[in-house]
N, C-alpha and C positions, 0 to 999 in steps of 0.2 A: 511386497515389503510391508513390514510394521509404521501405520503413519497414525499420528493423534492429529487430531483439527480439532480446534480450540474457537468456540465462538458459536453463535446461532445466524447470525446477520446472513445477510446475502452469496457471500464468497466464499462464507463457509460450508453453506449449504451445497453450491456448487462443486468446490472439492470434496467434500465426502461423497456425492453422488458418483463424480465424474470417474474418481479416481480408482471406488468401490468395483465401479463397473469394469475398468479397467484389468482387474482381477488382484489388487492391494490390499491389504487386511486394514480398514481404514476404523477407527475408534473415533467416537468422534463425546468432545462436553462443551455442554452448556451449564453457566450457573444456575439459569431459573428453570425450574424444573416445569412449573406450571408450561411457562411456553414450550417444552420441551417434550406434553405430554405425550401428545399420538406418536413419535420417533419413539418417546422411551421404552413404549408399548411393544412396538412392531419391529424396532430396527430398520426399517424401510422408510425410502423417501422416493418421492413420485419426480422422473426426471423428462425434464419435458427440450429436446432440442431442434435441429433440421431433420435428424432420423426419426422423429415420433417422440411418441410419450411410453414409456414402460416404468416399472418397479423396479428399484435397485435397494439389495440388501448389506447392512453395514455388518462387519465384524460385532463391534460394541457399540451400545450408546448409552453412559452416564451422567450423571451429576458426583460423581466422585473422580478427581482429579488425578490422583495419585493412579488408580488403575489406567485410567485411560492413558497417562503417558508414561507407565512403566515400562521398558522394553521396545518403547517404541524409537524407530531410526529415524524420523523424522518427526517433527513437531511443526503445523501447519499454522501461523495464527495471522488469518486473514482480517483482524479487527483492524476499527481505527484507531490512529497512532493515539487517541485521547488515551487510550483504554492500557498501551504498552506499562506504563509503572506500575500500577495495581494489576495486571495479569503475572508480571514478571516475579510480583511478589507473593502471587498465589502457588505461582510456578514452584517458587526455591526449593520446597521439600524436596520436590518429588524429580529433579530432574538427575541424568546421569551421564559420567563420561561419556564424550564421543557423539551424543545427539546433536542434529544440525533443526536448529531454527529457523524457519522460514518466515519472514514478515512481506506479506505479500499486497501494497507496498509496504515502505518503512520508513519514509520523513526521518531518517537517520536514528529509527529505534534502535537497530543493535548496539549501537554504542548506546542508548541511554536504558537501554534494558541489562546490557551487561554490568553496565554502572549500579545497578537496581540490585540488580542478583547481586553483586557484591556485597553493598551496604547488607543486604539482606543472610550476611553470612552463608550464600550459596557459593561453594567451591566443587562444583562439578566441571568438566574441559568439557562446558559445549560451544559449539560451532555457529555461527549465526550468519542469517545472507537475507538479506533487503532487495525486492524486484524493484522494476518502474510502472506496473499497474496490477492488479487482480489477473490472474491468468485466465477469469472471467470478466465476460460481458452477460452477466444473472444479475435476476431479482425472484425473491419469491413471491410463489401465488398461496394463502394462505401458513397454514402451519409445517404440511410434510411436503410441498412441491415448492421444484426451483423450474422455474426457464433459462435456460444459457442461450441467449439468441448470437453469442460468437466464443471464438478460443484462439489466444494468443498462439502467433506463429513466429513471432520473438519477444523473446522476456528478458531484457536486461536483467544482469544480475550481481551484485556485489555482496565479499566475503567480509566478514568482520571475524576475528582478524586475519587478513590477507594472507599470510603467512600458510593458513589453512584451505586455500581456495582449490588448490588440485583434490583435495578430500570434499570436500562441502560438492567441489563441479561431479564427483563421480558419482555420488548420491543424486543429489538435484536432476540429472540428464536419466536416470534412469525413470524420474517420474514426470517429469515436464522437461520432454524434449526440444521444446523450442526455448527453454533457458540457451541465454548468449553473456559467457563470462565478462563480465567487468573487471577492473584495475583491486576497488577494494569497495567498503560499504560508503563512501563521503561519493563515490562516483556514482552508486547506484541511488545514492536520497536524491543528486543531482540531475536524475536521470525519470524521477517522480513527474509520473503527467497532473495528475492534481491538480498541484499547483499553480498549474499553467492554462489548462483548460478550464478550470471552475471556478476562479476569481470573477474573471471578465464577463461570463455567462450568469454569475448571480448578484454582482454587483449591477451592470450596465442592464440587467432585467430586473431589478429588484421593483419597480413599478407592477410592472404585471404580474410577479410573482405575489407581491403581497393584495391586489388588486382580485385576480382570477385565486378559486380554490384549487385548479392545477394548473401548469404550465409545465410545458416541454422545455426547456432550454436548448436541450439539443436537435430542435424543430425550427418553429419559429421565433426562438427563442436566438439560433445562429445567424445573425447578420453581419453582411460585409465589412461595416464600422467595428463591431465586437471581433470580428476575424481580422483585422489589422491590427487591434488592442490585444489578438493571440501574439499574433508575430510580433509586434514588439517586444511580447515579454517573454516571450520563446530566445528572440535576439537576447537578452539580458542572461538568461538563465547558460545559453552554450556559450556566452564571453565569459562567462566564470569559472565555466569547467575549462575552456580554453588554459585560460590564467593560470587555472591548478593541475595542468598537466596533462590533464583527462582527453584522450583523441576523439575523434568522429569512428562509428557513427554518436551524432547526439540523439538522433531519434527526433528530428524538429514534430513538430506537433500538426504542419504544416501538410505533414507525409499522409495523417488520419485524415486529413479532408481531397484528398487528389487521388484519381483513379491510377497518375500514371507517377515515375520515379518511385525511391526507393519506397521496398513495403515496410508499413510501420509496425505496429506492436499488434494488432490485432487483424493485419492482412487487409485485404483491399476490400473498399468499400466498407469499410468500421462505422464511418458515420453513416450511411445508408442503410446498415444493420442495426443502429442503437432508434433509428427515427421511425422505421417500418415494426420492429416490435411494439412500440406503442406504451412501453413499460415504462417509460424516461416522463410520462406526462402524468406530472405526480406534484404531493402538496408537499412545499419546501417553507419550512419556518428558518429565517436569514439569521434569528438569534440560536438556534439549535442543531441549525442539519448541519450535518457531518462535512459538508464543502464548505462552512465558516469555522469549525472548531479544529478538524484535522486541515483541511488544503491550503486555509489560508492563518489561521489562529498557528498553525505548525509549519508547515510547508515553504509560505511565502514568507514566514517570520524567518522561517532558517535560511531561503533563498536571499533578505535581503542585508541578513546578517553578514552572510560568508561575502556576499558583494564588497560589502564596506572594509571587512576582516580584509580581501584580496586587494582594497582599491581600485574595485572596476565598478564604475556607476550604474546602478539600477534605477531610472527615476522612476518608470513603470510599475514594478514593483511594488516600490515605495510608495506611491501613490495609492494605489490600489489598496496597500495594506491600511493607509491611512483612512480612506473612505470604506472600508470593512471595519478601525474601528471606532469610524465616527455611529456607524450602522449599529454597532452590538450597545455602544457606551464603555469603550475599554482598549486602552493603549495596549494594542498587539504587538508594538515594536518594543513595548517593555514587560509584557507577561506574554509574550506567546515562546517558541521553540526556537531561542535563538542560540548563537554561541556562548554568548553569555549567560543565558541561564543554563548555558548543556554546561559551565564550568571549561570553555575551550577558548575563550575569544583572545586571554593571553599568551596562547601558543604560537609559537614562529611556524611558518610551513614545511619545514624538516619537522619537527614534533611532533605536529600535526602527522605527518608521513607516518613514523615512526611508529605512533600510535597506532595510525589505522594497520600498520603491518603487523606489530605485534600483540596488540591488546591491552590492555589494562593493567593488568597482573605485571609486565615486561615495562610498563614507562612510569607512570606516575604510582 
């Protein structure tokens, strides 16, 4: 299959690697080119996993956007959700009927990138669908090498607009067979681990994080107090999908730390995989890394939004979002990803429904 990946970061690297190998004609852009160079060069990135390390060759790799996603049947953009309006609006030329969008996760990007393209006079029918994590557990090791030290064995997955999910699932299961369909895209933002594991792990460490030049979080960084501060807010986040309709599985978060019961999103023993790589023990700046500005500046803003939209109490949450933005200096309950700033919080829950079924174009 024709797949563009959009992005340089971590997850990006990993799917063009993974997927190249796979035997996918995979294209892959970055804007900076500097960073970009030795791929530009070679087409090749160095993929490093449990079978070894070998060279895997990409179809294409530019700095010119419009080639890399012409023609292509899927469009991969594993960035963080910071990044979704200004890619979306890089996007608008060049995009075309019938391509399915992958935001892998999406803190309920597809609706706020469809929204995007809109404004942006893009009228192309594309398809868009939001996971609940990275299909990788990567990081890279300089410029052309990724490590995947795991690979999702289910990927929740929601369509925006639902309406299209039997199209968007036949594509998606041809490349990531462990995609598991969801209701629509508001089940699948609700379905984001993010928000739920990386609050309490950089709030409730922020001493030693800003103290030590690395720390693990997911080391010594997991203790039993921060793992009941999981489960509560795990509890808060499946009484909401409750409330909006959304069944089990929720995928508790609960599942990534237990060898036994259901298997979670990245199979058994995820967190015994993320602590023995040794890749997770890294410098985290609390005003800039990506688990303050997407998981929780986005994520938790939108978790605790829809709680209040529903009337189902999150104090956790709320809390937590509160003390992230005593941390940064900036009210994330009134500038981060909420309903209200996505333009949604005076929808009734039929509307709401509605929406998600139809799309844009069809409601408002």
């Amino acid at each position: 299959m024709e797949i563009a990946v959009i992005g340089g970061g971590n997850g990006s690297y990993a799917a063009a690697a993974d997927l190249s190998e796979q035997g996918h004609q995979v294209r892959m852009w970055r804007r900076n080119a500097k960073d970009f160079a030795s791929i530009l060069d070679t087409r090749r990135l160095i993929l490093k996993d449990f079978n070894g390390i070998r060279e895997v060759e990409l179809s294409l790799v530019s700095t010119d956007l419009g080639q890399v996603v012409k023609g292509a049947k899927l469009v991969i953009i594993p960035l963080p959700a910071t990044a979704q309006t200004s890619v979306a609006l890089t996007l608008a030329p060049y995009l075309e009927d019938g391509q399915i969008i992958y935001l892998t996760p999406g803190t309920f990007g597809s609706y706020l990138m469809a929204k995007s393209l809109r404004q942006a006079g893009c009228r192309a029918d594309v398809i868009f669908a939001e996971s609940g994590t990275l299909p990788y557990l990567a990081r890279k090791h300089g410029s052309g090498t990724v490590v995947v030290s795991g690979r999702t064995t289910r990927l929740p997955t929601g369509v925006y607009p639902s309406n299209k999910s039997e199209l968007a699932f036949s594509i998606l299961k041809r490349v990531f067979p462990a995609v598991v369909p969801l209701q629509d895209a508001l089940d699948g933002a609700l379905m984001n681990a993010g928000p739920i594991i990386h609050p309490p792990l950089i709030l409730m460490n922020a001493g030693p994080i800003e103290h030590f030049e690395k720390w693990d979080i997911h080391n010594e960084g997991t203790q039993p107090a921060i793992r009941r501060v999981h489960d509560a807010l795990d509890a808060e986040r499946i009484a909401v999908r409750e409330q909006l309709g959304y069944a089990a599985p929720h995928f508790p978060l609960s599942d990534h730390y237990s060898l036994e019961g259901d298997e979670w999103m990245y199979g058994r023993a995820a967190h015994e995989k993320l602590v023995d790589s040794a890749d997770w023990h890294e410098h985290l700046d609390l005003r800039t890394h990506r688990y303050m500005l997407e998981d929780i500046a986005c994520g938790l803003a939108l978790l605790v939004s829809i709680g209040e939209w529903v009337g189902v109490p999150v104090p956790v949450a709320r809390g937590l979002l509160a003390v992230a933005s005593a941390v940064i200096g900036e009210d994330l309950r009134l500038t981060g990803r909420t309903l209200e700033n996505l333009g949604l919080a005076t929808l009734t829950q039929s509307q709401m429904k509605l929406l998600l079924e139809r799309g844009l174009g069809n409601v408002l």
